[in-house]
C-alpha positions as CSV (number, residue, x, y, z in Angstrom):
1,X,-39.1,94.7,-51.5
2,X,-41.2,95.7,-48.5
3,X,-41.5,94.7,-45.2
4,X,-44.6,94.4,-43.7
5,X,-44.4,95.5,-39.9
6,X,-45.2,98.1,-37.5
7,X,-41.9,98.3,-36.1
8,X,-38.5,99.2,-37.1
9,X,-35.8,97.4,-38.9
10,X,-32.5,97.0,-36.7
11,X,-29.9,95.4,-38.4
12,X,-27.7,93.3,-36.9
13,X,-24.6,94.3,-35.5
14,X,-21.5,92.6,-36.9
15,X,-19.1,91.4,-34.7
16,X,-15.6,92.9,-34.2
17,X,-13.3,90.8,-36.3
18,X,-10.8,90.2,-33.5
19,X,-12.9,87.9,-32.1
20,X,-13.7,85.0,-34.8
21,X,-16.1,83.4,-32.2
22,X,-18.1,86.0,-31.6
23,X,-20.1,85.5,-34.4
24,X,-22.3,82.9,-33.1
25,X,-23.6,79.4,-35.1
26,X,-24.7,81.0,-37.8
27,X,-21.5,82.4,-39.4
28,X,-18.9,80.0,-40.9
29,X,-15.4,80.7,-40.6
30,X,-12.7,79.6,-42.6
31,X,-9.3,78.3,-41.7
32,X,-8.3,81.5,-42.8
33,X,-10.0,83.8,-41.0
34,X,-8.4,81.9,-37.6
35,X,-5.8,84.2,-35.9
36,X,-2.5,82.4,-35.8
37,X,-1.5,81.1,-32.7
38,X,1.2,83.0,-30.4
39,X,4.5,82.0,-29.8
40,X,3.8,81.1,-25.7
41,X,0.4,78.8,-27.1
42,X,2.6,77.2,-30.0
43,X,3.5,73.0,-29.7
44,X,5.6,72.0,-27.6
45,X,8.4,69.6,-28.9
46,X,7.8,66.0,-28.0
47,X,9.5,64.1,-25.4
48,X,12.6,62.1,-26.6
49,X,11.8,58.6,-26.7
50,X,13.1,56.1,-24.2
51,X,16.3,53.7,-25.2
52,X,16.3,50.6,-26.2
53,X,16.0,47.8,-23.7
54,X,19.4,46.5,-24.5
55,X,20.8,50.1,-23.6
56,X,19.2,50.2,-20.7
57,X,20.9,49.9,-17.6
58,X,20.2,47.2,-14.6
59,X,20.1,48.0,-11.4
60,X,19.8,45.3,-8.9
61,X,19.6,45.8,-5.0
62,X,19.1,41.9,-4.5
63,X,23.1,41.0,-5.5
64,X,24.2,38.5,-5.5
65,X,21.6,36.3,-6.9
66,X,23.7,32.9,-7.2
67,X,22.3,31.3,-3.9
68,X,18.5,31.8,-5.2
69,X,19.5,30.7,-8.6
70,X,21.1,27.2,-6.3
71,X,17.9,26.7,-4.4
72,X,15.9,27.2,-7.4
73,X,17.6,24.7,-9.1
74,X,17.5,22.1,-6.1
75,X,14.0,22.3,-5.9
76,X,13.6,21.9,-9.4
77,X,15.9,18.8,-9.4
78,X,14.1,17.1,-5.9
79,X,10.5,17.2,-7.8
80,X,12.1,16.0,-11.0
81,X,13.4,13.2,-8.8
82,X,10.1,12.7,-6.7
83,X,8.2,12.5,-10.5
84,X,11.3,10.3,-11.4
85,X,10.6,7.9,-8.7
86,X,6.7,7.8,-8.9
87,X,6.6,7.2,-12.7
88,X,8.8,4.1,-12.1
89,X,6.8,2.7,-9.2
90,X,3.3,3.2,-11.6
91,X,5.4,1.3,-14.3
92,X,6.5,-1.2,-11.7
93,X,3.1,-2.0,-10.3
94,X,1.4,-1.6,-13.8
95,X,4.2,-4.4,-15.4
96,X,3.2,-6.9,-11.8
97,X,-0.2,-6.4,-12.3
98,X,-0.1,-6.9,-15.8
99,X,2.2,-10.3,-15.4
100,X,1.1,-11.1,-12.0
101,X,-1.0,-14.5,-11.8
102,X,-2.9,-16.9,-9.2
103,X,-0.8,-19.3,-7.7
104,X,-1.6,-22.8,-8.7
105,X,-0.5,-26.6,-7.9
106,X,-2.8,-28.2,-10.2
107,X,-4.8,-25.9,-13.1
108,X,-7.3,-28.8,-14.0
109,X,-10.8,-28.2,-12.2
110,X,-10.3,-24.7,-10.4
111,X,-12.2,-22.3,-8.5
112,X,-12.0,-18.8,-10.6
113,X,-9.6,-16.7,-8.7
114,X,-8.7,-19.0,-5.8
115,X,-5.9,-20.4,-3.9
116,X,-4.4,-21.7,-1.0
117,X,-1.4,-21.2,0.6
118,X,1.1,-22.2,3.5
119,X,2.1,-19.8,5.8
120,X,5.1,-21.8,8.0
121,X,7.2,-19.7,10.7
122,X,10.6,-21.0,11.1
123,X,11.9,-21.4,14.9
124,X,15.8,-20.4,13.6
125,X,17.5,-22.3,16.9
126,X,15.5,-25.7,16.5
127,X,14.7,-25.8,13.2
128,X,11.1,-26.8,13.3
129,X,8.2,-25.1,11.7
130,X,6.4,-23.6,15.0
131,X,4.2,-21.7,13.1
132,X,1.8,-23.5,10.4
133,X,-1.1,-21.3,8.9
134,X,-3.4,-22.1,5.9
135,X,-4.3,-19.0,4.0
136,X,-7.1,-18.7,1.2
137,X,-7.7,-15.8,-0.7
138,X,-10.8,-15.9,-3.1
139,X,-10.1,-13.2,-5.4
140,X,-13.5,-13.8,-7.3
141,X,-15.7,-13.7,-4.0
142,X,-13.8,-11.5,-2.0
143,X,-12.9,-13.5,1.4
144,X,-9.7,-14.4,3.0
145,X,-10.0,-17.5,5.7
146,X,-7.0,-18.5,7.9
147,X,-6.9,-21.6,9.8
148,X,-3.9,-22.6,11.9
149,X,-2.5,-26.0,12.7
150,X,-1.0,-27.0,15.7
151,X,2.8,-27.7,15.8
152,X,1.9,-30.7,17.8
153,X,-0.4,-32.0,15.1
154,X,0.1,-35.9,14.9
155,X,1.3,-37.6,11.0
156,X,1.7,-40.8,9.9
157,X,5.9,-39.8,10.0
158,X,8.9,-41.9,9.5
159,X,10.6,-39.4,12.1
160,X,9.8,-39.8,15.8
161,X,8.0,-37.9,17.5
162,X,5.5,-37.8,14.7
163,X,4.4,-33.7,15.0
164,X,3.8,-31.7,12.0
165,X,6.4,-29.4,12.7
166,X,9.4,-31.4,12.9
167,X,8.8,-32.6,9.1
168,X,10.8,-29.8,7.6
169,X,13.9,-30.5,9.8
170,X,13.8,-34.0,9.8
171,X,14.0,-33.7,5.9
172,X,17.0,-32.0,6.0
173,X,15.6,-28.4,5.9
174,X,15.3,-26.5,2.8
175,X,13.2,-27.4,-0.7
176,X,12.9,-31.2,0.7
177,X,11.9,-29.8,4.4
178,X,9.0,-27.8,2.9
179,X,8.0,-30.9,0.4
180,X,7.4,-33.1,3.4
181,X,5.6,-30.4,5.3
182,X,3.1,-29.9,2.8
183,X,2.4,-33.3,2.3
184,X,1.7,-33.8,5.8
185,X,-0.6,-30.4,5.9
186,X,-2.5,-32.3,2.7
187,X,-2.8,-35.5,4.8
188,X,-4.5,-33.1,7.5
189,X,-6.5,-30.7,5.2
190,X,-7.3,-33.1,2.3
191,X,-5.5,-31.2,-0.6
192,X,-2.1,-30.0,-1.3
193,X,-1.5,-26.0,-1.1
194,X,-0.9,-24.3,-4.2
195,X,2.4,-22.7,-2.7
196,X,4.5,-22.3,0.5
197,X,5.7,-19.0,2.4
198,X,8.5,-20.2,4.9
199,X,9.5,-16.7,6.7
200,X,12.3,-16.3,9.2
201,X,12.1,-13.9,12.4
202,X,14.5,-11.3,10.7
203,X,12.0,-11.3,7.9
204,X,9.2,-11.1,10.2
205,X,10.4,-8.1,12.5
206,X,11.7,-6.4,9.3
207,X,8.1,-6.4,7.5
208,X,6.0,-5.3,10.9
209,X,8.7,-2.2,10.9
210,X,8.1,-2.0,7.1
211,X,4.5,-1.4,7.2
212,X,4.4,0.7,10.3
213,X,4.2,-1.9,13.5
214,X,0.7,-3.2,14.5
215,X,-1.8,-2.2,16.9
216,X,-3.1,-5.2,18.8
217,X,-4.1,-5.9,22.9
218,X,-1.6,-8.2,24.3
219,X,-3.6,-10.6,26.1
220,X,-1.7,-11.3,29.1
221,X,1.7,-10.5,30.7
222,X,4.4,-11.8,28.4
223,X,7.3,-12.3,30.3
224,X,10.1,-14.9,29.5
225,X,13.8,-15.4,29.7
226,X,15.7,-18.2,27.7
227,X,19.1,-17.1,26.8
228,X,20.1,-20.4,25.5
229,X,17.9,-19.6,22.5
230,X,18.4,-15.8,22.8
231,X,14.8,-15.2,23.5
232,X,13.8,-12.1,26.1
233,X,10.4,-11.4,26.3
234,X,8.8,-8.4,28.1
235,X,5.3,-7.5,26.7
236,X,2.8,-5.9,29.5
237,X,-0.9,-6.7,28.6
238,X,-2.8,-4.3,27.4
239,X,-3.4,-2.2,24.3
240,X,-0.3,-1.5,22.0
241,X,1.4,-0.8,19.1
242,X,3.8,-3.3,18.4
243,X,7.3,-3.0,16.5
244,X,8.6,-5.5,14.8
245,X,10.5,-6.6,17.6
246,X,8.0,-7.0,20.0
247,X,5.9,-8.6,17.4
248,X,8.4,-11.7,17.3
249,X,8.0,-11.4,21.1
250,X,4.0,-11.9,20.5
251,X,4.1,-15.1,18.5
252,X,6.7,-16.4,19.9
253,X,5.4,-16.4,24.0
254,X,3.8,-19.4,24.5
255,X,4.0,-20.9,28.1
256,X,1.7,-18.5,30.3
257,X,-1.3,-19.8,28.3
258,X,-3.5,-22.0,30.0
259,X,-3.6,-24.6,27.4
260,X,0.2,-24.0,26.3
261,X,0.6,-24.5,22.2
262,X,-3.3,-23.9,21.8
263,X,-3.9,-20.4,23.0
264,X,-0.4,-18.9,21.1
265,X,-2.4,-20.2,17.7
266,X,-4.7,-18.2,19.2
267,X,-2.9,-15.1,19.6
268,X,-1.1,-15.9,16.6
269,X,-3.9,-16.6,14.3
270,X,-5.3,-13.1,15.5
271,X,-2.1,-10.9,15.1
272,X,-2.5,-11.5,11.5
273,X,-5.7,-11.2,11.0
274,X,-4.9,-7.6,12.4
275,X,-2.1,-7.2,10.4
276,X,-4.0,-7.6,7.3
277,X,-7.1,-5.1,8.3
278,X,-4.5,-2.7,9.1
279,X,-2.0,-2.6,6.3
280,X,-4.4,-3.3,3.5
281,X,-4.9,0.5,2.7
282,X,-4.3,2.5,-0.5
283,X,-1.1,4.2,1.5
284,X,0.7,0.7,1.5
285,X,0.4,0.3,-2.0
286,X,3.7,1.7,-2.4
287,X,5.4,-0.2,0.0
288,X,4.6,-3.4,-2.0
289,X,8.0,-3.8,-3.8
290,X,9.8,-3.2,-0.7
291,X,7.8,-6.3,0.8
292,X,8.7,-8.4,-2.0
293,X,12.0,-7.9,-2.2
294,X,12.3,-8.3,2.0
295,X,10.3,-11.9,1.3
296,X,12.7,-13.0,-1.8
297,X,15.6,-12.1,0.6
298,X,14.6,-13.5,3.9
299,X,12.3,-16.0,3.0
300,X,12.0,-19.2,1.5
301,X,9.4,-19.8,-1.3
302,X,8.0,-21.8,-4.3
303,X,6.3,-18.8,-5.9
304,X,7.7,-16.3,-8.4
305,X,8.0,-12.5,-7.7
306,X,4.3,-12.2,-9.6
307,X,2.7,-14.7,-7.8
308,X,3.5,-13.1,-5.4
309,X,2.1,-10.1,-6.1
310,X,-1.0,-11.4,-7.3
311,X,-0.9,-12.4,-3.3
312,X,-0.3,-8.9,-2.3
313,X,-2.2,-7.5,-4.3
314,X,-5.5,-9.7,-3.8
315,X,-5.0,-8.4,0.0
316,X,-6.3,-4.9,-1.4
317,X,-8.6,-6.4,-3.4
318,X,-10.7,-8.8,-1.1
319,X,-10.1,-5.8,2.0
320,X,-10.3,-6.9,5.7
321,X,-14.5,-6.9,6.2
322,X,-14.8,-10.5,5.5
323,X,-11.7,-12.3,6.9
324,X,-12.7,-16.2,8.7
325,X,-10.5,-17.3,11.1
326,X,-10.1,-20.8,13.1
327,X,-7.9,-23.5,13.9
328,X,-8.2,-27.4,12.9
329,X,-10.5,-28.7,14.8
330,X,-8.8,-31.7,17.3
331,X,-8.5,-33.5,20.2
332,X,-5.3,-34.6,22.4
333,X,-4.1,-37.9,22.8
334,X,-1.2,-38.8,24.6
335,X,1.7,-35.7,23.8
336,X,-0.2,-35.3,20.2
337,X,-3.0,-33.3,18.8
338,X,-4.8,-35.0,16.5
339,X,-6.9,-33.8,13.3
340,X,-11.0,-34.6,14.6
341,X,-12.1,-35.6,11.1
342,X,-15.8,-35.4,11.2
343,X,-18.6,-34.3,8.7
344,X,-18.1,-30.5,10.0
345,X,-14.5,-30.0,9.3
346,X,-14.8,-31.4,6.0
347,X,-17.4,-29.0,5.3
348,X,-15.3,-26.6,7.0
349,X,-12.8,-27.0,4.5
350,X,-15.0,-26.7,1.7
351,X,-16.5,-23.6,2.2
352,X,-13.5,-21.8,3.1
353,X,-10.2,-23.8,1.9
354,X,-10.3,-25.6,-0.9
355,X,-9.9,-24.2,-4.1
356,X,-11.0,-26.7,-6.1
357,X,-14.9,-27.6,-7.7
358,X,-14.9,-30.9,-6.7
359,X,-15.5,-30.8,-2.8
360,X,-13.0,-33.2,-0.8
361,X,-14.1,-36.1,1.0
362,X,-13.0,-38.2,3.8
363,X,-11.1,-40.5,1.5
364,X,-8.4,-37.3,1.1
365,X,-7.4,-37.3,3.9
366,X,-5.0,-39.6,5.5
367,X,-4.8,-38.1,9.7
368,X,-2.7,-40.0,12.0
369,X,-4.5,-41.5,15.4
């Protein structure tokens, strides 16, 4: 074989055979050829694994623990009883609302969702009703309308003097009081009231507290001493939020009005119609039992605990946005008011009273003279 070139051959020089590298990419060496490893460059043994866990030992700067473990466990147990108490007030108002129902005297010929009670405040020392409210709540149109009815309102009585609000003592107080009262308020209004709310001052003062007093302006100076009936009143006019005390003091004041009886319905007629814009909210939903259970204890009443509720509750439901307020129209005659039955009040009581279909006329109603 030739080799066609002007220049010479050089052969390539072959690498010393220390150095296994050195013979670039082209040569392949073998596992063999690979120097062994000195003793300084050989492995190092491997570093003995850690012990178990359960061998290991704990060492704790924090000791003792107990008094964390104790509040831990408090906490745990005050939201267990916070959830505790919440799931039994959900069942509680679920169960009402579920068996709660309108109150109703007669079912035949009803407006959907309607009904009309008597609100009566009891004067504890006489005995007499001084106090007389009719309250509607239309569920199915949203409206509450609250009328009130002098104490002085004249009846066709078999007691003397014949005013509204001596019926319930004259009849002996109690279940038979309350009859007689509401069929003197259907004499005046043309229909009997599904149901009857007789509340006593302890009742009344406890409630206002219950829900957190009531802001209302005090229209004039309230002051009035009368120590044979235990009644102290000292209410400066003006804006205020009232207690439960001074509340009683509110409906109760009665002779620095100009027209005596007439301007504490007034007063009267708006302190609830405050009361209800103010504690109708979500945050009194809760305090609902509580109510109940104050009116079953203090007061006296012909509906059930879910009637009741269905009262309560309709509060929430028709809000505060559309509440009428008035009192009976009348004139005076003699020491009496007397009911002015014209064409106006019977529409009056129509539109926002009766919760029947069939509109009342003037033959339902049997007013004194």
């Amino acid at each position: 074989m030739s080799y066609k070139s002007n220049q010479e051959w050089i052969p390539r020089p072959i690498p010393p055979q220390d150095d296994p590298y050195a013979a670039g990419f082209d040569e392949k060496l073998c596992e063999d050829d690979l120097p062994e490893p000195e003793e300084s460059e050989a492995e190092t043994p491997a570093a003995p694994l850690r012990p178990p866990v359960s061998e290991r030992k704990i060492v704790s700067s924090y000791e003792p623990q107990e008094p964390q473990r104790k509040k831990h466990r408090f906490l745990k147990f005050l939201l267990w009883l916070l959830l505790s108490v919440l799931i039994v007030l959900v069942l509680a108002g679920a169960a009402l609302h579920f068996f709660s129902h309108e109150p109703m005297y007669r079912k035949e010929g009803r407006k959907a969702d309607c009904c009309s009670i008597l609100l009566v405040g009891e004067d504890a020392e006489s005995s007499s009703t001084d106090t007389i409210v009719l309250l509607q709540i239309d569920r199915a149109n949203r409206s509450v309308s609250i009328m009130s009815i002098p104490r002085d309102t004249k009846v066709n009585s078999s007691y003397s003097p014949h005013k509204i609000n001596g019926a319930y003592a004259a009849n002996g107080c109690g279940k038979e009081g309350m009859e007689a009262l509401m069929d003197y308020t259907a004499d005046c209004v043309g229909f009997r009231p599904d149901g009857y709310i007789l509340i006593d001052l302890e009742a009344f003062v406890d409630l206002v507290d219950l829900f957190g007093g009531v802001a209302f302006t005090v229209p004039v100076d309230m002051y009035y001493d009368d120590p044979a009936q235990d009644l102290h009143i000292s209410l400066p006019a003006g804006l205020r939020d009232l207690t439960g005390e001074e509340a009683m003091e509110l409906v109760r004041f009665r002779s620095g009005y100009e027209n005596a009886d007439i301007g504490r319905i007034g007063v009267q007629r708006d302190f609830i119609r405050q009361a209800i814009d103010q504690w109708a909210t979500l945050r009194n939903l809760v305090k609902l039992p509580a109510a109940l259970w104050k009116i079953a204890r203090h007061c006296s009443t012909d509906l059930s605990v879910f009637e009741l509720y269905w009262l309560a509750e309709s509060a929430f439901v028709c809000g505060t946005e559309d509440i009428y307020s008035t009192v009976m129209p009348f004139y005076f005659n003699d020491v009496y008011v007397c009911v002015d039955l014209d064409q106006d009040y019977i529409d009056l009581i129509n539109a926002h009273f009766n919760p029947y279909k069939r509109p009342v006329t003037r033959n339902d109603f049997d007013v004194a003279r």
